[in-house]
N, C-alpha and C positions, 0 to 999 in steps of 0.2 A: 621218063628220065631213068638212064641206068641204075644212078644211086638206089633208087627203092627198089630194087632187087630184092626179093625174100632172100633173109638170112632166118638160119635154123634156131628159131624160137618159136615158143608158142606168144606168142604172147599175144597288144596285148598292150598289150602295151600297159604299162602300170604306171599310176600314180603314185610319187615321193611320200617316204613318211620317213621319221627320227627314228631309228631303231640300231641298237649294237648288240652285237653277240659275243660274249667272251667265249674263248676257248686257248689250247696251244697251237702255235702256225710255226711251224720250224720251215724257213726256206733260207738256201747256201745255194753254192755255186753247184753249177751242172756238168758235171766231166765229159755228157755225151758230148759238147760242141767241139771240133775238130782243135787243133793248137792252131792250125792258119789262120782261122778266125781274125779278124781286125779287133782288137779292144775296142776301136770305138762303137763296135755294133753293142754295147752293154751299155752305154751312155743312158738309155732310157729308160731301162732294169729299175725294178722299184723293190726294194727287198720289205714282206710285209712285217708287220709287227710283232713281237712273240707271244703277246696275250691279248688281243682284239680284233678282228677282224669288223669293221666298216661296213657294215647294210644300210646305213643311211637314209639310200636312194631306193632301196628296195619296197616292196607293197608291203603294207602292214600284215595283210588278210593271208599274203602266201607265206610269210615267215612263220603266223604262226600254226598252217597247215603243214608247213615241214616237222615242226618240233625237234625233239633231238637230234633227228639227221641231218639238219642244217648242221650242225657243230660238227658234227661227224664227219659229213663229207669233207667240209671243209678243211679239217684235218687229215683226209686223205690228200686231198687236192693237195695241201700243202708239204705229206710227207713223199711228194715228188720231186720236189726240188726244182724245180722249173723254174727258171730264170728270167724269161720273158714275156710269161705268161703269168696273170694275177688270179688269186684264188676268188676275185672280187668277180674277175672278169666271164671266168667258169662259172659261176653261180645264178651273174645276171642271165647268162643263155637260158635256163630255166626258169625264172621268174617273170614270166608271162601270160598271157589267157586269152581266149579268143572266145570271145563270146562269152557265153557263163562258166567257160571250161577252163580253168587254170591248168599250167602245166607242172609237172612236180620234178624234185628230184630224182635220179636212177635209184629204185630199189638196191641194197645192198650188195645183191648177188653179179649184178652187173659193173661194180663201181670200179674193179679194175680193168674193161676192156676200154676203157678215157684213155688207159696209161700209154697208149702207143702214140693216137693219135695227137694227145696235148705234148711231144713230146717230138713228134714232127711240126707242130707248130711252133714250139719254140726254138728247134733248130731253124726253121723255114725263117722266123725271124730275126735271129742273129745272122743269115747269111744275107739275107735282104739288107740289113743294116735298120731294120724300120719298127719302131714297137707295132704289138698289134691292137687295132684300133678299136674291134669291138668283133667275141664272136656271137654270131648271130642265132644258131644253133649249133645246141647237141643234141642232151637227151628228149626224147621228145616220147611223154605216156600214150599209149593205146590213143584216149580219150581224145588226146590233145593234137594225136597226132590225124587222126581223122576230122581235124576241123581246118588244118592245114591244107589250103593251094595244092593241088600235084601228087601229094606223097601218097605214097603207094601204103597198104598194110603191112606189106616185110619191109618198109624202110628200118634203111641200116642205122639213122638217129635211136628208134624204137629199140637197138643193142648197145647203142652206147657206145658207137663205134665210130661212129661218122659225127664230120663238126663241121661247120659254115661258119667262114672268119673272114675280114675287112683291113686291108692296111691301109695305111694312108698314099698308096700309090695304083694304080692301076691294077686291077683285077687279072688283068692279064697277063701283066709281069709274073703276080705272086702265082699265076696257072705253071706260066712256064718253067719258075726257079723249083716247084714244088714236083712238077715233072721231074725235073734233073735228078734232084734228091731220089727219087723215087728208082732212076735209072744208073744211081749211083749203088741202091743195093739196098738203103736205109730202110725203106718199106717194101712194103705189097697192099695194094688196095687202090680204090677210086679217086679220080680227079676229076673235079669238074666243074667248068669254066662259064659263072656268070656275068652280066655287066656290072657289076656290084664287091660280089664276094666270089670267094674259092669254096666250093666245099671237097674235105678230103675226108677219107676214111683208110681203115687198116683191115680190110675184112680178110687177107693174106691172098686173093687175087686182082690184079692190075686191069685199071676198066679207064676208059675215057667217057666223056660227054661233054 
């Protein structure tokens, strides 16, 4: 699959437990969405709270292998502003294991190459009109990411570049609209169309599969 293309680095499912993390989450509106926009594509927008973010649903065992950088990222996540996209939502992509191998948060160094990509997803979904339903992957460590189906060692998840996400409509639709985006100017990077989800990335050249 194109996506695992080497990009120039070196480099689960979980069971429920009670758990919250405080922190600050500042999220507002997004200027990037166009003014055409329909208002009603925001109906589904969930604006988060400004001192707790909700892990609820997350593994005991992996929240408290993040330590600080859960709060962290999270507050990165959130000083995005992203409107359609839940800093809940970003979080759950990483909180999974396969095997005895959990997968972790993006080391630090990496936490802003997300910014493009969650950023065509949440344009992708106010143009769709549809929230998005769950993303599947992003960052994906070393470890974790060689226990993974297919993925190659330069996959572009391992950059924090590329993301696998699910709307409540056809996979194929969301292939197509995110094309268009794509050929409207807003990015450069991969697309790629499975029966399930979309996975897109920003790695700044245009790839299909």
């Amino acid at each position: 699959m194109q996506e695992d293309q080497a990009f120039a680095l070196s480099s689960e499912e979980f069971k429920p437990t009670r758990r919250r993390v405080l922190g600050a989450f500042g999220v507002s509106s997004l200027a990037l969405i166009a003014s055409s926009t329909p208002a009603s594509a925001f109906f589904f927008a969930k604006k988060e709270g400004a001192s707790s973010l909700d892990l609820s649903s997350f593994p005991s065992e992996w929240v408290h292998r993040q330590g600080r950088n859960l709060t962290d990222y999270a507050n990165f996540i959130g000083s995005l502003k992203l409107r359609n996209v839940r800093t809940e939502q970003v979080i759950a992509a990483h909180a999974k294991r396969r095997g005895s191998v959990w997968n972790s948060l993006p080391p630090k160094s990496l936490w802003k190459n997300a910014a493009p990509t969650l950023k065509v997803i949440d344009r992708l979904s106010a143009e769709l009109n549809q929230p998005v339903k769950e993303i599947v992957s992003a960052y994906r460590s070393p470890a974790y990411n060689a226990r993974c189906a297919g993925a190659k060692r330069g996959s572009w998840h391992q950059a924090n570049v590329a993301m696998d996400v699910k709307f409540p409509i056809r996979a194929s639709i969301v292939t197509s609209r995110v094309r268009s985006l794509r050929s409207r100017g807003m990015f450069k990077g991969g697309v790629g169309s499975y029966w399930n989800f979309t996975h897109i990335d920003t790695r700044g050249q245009s790839v299909d599969w």
